[in-house]
C-alpha positions in Angstrom: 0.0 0.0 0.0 1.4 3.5 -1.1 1.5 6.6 1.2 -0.9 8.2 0.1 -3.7 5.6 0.5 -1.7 5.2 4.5 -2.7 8.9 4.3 -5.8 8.8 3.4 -7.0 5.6 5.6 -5.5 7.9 8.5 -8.1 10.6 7.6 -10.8 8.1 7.8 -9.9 6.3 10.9 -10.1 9.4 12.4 -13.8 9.7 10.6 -14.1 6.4 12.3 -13.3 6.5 15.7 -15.1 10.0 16.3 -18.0 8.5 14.7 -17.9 5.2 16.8 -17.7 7.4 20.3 -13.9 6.0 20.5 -12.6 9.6 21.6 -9.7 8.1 23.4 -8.8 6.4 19.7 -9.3 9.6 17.8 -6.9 11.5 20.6 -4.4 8.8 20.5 -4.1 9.8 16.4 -2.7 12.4 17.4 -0.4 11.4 20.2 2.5 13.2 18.0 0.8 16.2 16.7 -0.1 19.7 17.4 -3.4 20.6 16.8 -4.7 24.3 16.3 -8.4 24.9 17.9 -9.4 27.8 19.3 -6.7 30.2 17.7 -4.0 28.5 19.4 -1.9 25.4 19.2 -2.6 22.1 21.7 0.3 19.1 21.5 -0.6 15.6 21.9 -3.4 13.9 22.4 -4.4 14.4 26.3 -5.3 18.4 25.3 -7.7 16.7 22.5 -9.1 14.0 24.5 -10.1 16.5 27.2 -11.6 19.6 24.1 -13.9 16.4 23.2 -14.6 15.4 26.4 -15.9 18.6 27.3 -17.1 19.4 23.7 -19.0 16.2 22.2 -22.5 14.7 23.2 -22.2 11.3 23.6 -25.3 9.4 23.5 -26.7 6.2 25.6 -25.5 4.4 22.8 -22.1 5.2 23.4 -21.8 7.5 20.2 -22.3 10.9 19.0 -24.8 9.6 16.4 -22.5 11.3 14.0 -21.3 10.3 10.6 -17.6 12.4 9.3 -17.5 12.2 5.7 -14.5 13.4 4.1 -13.8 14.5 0.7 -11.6 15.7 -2.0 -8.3 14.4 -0.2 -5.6 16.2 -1.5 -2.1 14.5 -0.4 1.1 15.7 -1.4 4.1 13.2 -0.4 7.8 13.8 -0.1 8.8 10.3 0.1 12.9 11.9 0.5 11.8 13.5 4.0 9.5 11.3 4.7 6.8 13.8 5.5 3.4 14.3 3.8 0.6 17.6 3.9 -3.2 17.0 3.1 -6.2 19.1 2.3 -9.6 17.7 3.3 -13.5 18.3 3.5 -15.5 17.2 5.8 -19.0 17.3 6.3 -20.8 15.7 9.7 -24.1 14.3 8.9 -26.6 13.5 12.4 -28.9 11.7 13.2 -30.7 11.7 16.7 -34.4 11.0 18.4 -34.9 14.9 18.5 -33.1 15.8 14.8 -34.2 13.9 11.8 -30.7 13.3 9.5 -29.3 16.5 8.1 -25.7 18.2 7.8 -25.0 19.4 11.2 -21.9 21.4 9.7 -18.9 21.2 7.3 -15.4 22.4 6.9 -11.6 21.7 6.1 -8.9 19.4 7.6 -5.3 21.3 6.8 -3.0 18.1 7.8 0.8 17.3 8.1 2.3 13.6 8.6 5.7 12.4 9.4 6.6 8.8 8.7 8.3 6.9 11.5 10.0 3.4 11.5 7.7 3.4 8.1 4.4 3.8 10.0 3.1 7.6 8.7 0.9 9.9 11.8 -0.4 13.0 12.1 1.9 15.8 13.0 -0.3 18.7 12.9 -3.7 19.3 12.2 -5.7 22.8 11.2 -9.1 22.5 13.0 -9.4 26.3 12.7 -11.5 25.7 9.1 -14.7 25.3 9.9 -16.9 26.7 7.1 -20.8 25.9 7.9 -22.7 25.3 10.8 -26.2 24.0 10.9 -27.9 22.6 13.6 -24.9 21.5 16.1 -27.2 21.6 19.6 -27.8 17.5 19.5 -23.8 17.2 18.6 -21.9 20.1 20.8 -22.0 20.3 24.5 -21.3 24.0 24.2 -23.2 26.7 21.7 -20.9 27.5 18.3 -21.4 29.9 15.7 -19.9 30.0 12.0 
């Protein structure tokens, strides 16, 4: 498998994970990154874990009744250094007994990766792109605007 498919299966497993309720999998993605939320920039995973923990409704189910689809993947891969940048989409689609299905919100992932001992991770993500907010009150613990 080439690196941009790893790439690429990276941005879904995130998809993935948040989708499944798995916060502590999703933060662990990013056990070697930096993310920027906020305006500022968080490192490793135990700032992200705690920003979802706070942040995401998780339901009796033991998910956000969410589904992350992301789109038009652009990754650009400098096999040499052994580092990698991606441009993303994402749209979250929900679902919940008090929403019917709809697009909740949608956005842009900004990514960087760094392959180690062959195995390619994040090493900094953009969540600062967020484009379109809908309904978010059955998703977000907390009251967002666009």
């Amino acid at each position: 498998m080439g690196a941009e498919t790893r790439i690429k299966n990276l941005l879904y497993r995130y998809a993935e994970l948040m989708d499944a309720g798995d916060l502590e999998g999703v933060a662990a993605l990013f056990s070697r990154a930096r993310t920027k939320t906020g305006g500022k920039w968080l490192e490793g995973s135990e700032p992200m874990l705690a920003l979802w923990r706070a942040n995401v409704r998780i339901y009796p189910c033991g998910t956000p009744r969410t589904k992350h689809v992301i789109t038009n993947a652009i990754v650009e891969v400098d096999e040499e250094a052994g580092t990698a940048t991606s441009r993303s989409y994402y749209t979250v689609l929900q679902a919940t007994p008090d929403l019917p299905l709809q697009v909740i919100c949608a956005g842009r992932y900004h990514d960087a990766f760094v392959r180690e001992n062959g195995e390619w991770h994040f090493s900094e993500r953009d969540y600062s792109l967020f484009d379109l907010a809908g309904d978010l009150s059955q998703h977000l613990l907390i009251p967002v605007s666009a």
